[in-house]
C-alpha positions in Angstrom: 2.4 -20.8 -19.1 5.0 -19.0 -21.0 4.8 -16.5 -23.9 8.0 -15.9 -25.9 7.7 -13.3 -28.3 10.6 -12.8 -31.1 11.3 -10.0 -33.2 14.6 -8.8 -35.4 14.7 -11.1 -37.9 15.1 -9.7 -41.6 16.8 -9.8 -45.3 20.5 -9.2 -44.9 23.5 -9.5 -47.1 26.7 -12.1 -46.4 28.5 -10.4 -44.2 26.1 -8.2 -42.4 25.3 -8.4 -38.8 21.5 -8.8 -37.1 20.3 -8.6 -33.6 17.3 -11.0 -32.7 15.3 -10.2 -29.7 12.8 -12.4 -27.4 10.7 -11.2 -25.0 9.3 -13.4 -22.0 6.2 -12.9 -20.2 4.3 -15.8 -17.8 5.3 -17.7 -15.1 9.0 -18.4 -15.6 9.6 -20.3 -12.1 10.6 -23.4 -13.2 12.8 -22.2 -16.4 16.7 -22.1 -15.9 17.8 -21.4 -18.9 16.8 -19.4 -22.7 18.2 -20.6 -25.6 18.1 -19.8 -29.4 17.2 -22.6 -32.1 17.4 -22.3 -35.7 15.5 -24.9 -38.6 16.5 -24.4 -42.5 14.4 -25.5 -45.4 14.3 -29.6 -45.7 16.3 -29.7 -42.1 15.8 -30.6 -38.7 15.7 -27.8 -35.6 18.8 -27.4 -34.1 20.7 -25.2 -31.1 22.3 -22.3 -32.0 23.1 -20.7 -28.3 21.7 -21.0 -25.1 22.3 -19.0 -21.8 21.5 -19.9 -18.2 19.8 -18.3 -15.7 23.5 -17.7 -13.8 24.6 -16.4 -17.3 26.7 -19.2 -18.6 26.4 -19.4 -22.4 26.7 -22.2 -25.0 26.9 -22.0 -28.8 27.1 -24.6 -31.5 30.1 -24.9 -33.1 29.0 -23.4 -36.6 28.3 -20.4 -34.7 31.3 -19.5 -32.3 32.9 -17.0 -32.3 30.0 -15.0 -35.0 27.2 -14.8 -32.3 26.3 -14.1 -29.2 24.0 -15.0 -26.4 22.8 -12.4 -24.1 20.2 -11.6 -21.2 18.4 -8.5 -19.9 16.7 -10.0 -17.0 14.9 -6.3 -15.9 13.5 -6.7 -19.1 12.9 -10.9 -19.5 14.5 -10.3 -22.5 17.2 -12.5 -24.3 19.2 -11.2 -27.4 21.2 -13.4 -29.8 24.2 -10.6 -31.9 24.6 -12.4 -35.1 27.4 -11.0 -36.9 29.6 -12.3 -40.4 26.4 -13.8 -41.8 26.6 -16.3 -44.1 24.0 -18.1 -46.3 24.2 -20.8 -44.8 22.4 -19.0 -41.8 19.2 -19.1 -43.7 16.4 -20.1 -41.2 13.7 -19.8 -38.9 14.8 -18.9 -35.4 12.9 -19.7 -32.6 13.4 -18.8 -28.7 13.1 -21.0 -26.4 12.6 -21.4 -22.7 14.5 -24.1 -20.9 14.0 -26.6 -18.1 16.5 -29.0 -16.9 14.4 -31.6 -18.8 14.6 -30.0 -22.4 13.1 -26.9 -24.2 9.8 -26.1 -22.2 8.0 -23.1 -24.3 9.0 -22.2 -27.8 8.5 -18.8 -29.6 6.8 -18.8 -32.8 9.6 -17.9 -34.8 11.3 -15.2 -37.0 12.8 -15.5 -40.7 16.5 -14.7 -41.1 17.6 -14.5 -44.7 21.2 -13.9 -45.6 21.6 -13.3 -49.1 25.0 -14.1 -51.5 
């Protein structure tokens, strides 16, 4: 079992900058990858970023080049640097713990609110 903890979500203006955080604990043998998923109001989940246990990194396309993926393995921690928010960045994000088969363990999820 796997317990993903986030934290750094928060109220922020357009343009502003946040720093999400997700702490792992458990038995992480068979995950090979974190990842970062996002779900707005009235839409489905969907990837933002995800990094591999080798460090390669993926982002969605509404997101490159404003955010990135990161991994502090001494710590079983995995950071996503958001930066030039927009409102349109409104969501829940959740953490995520990755098999080869799909999205294993997911955190329970912290608000991000990017105001006009």
């Amino acid at each position: 079992q796997v317990q993903l903890v986030e934290s750094g979500g928060g109220l922020v203006q357009a343009g502003g900058s946040l720093r999400l955080s997700c702490v792992a604990a458990g038995r992480m043998f068979s995950i090979n990858a974190m990842g970062w998923y996002r779900q707005a109001p009235g839409k489905q989940r969907e990837l933002v970023a995800t990094i591999t246990n080798g460090g390669s990194t993926n982002y969605a396309d509404s997101v490159k080049g404003r955010v990135t993926i990161s991994r502090d393995s001494t710590k079983n921690t995995v950071y996503l640097q958001m930066n030039s928010l927009k409102p349109e960045d409104t969501a829940v994000y959740y953490c995520a713990a990755l098999r080869p088969t799909g999205v294993a363990y997911w955190g329970q999820g912290t608000q991000v609110t990017v105001s006009s």
